[in-house]
N, C-alpha and C positions, 0 to 999 in steps of 0.2 A: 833429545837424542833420536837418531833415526829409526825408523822402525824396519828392523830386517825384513827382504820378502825373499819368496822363494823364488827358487831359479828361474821358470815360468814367466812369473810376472819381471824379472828383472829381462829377461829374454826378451818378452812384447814388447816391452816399455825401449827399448833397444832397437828393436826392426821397426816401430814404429814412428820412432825418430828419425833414425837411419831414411826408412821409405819418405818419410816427408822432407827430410830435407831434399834428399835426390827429385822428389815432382817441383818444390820449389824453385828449384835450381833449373832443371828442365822449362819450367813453367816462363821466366823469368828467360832462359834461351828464346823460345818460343814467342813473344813478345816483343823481340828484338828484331820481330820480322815486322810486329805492326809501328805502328805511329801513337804509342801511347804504354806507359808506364806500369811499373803495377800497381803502385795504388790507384791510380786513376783506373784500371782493369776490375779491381777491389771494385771500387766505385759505385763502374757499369754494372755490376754483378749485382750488388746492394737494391740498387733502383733494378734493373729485371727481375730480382726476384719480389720486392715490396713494392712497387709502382712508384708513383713520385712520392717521394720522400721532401719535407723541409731539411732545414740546411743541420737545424739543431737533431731530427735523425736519423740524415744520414752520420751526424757525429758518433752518436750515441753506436749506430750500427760497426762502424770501424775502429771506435774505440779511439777519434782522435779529437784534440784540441778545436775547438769554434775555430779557431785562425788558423789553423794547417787546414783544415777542412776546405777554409774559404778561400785560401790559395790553392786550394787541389781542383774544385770547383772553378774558379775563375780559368786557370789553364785549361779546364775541361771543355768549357763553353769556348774558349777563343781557337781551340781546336775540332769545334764544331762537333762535340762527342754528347754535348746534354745543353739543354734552354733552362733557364728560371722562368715559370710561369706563374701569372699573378692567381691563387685557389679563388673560382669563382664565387663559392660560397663566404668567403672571408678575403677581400682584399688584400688585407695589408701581410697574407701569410702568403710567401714566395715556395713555389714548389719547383724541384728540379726534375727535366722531365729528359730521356733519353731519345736524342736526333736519331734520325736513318741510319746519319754514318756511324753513331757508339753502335745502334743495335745490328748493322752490318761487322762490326770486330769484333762484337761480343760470339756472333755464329763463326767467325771466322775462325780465332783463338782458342773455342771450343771444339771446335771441326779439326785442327791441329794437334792440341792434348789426345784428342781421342785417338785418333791417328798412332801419336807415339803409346799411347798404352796399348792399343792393340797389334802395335809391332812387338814390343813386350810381352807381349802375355799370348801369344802364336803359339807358341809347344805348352799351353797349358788348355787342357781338353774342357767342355762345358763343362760338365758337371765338378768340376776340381773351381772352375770362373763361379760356377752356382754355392756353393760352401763359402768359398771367398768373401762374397757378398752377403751372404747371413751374418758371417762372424763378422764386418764392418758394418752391416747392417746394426747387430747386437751392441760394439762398441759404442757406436755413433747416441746408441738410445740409451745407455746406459749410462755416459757421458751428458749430456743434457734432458734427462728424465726430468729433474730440478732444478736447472739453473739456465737451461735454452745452450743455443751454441757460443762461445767465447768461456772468456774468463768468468769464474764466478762473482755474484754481488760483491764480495769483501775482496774481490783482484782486482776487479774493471775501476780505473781510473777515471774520478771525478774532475769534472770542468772545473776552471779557478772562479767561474761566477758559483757552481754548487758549493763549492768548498768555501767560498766567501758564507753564501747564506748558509750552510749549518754552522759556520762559526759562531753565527750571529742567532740559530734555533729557530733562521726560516727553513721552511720544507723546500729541497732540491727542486728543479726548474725542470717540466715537462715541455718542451720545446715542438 
């Protein structure tokens, strides 16, 4: 059975739905101006902020399937947005690295949102912008104190090779 909350919490839990669906929605407007997707935007995002990332993760980072991955990748690269590089210290391990032109979208798309939030938030004075930011500041750390950002360990969805091998009582695949 559910557990009642108070008004409060059913309030936040509300506008901050609300709030994120409208950036999504926005965000996804906004993207319609570049030559590239949003997951493939996800993507770019992943590898600027972790550097080159293998293939297995960037999976693990967006929480997708080895094979969507590698067709999000492959259109990525034929769109000139990210290279596979061979990791010097280990050949045979491919890293994907972001070309000029992802990390020119990547400043573009962000140069954009910002743009529209601060058309937004114009009649809202510093100091009301400075609270603002604590209290998402606060969520945001309370939210992945233990478990980092996404879903938790027992949400995030396993690859069908992990889920083969615990079947089987090998240890999941660090990629």
């Amino acid at each position: 059975m559910p557990k009642a909350h108070d008004g409060q919490i059913s309030q936040l839990e509300e506008l901050l739905r609300q709030v994120s669906i409208i950036i999504r929605k926005r965000g996804r407007d906004i993207l319609q101006d570049f030559d590239v997707t949003p997951p493939q935007f996800n993507a770019l995002l992943e590898l600027d902020h972790h550097g080159q990332l293998t293939m297995g993760e960037l999976c693990d980072h967006l929480y997708l399937a080895c094979s969507t991955a590698t067709d999000l990748v492959d259109r990525m690269e034929r769109n000139a947005l990210i290279e596979r590089e061979r990791d010097p210290n280990d050949r045979r391990v491919i890293r994907l690295k972001i070309k000029e032109r992802g990390r020119r979208i990547i400043a573009e798309v962000l140069e954009a949102r910002r743009n529209y939030l601060a058309t937004v938030m114009q009649s809202i004075g510093e100091e009301e912008k400075g609270r603002l930011i604590q209290a998402l500041e606060q969520i945001y750390l309370l939210m992945t104190r233990n478990t980092g950002p996404g879903p938790s360990a027992k949400e995030q969805p396993q690859s069908k090779r992990d889920q083969a091998q615990a079947s089987r009582g090998q240890p999941e695949s660090k990629d």
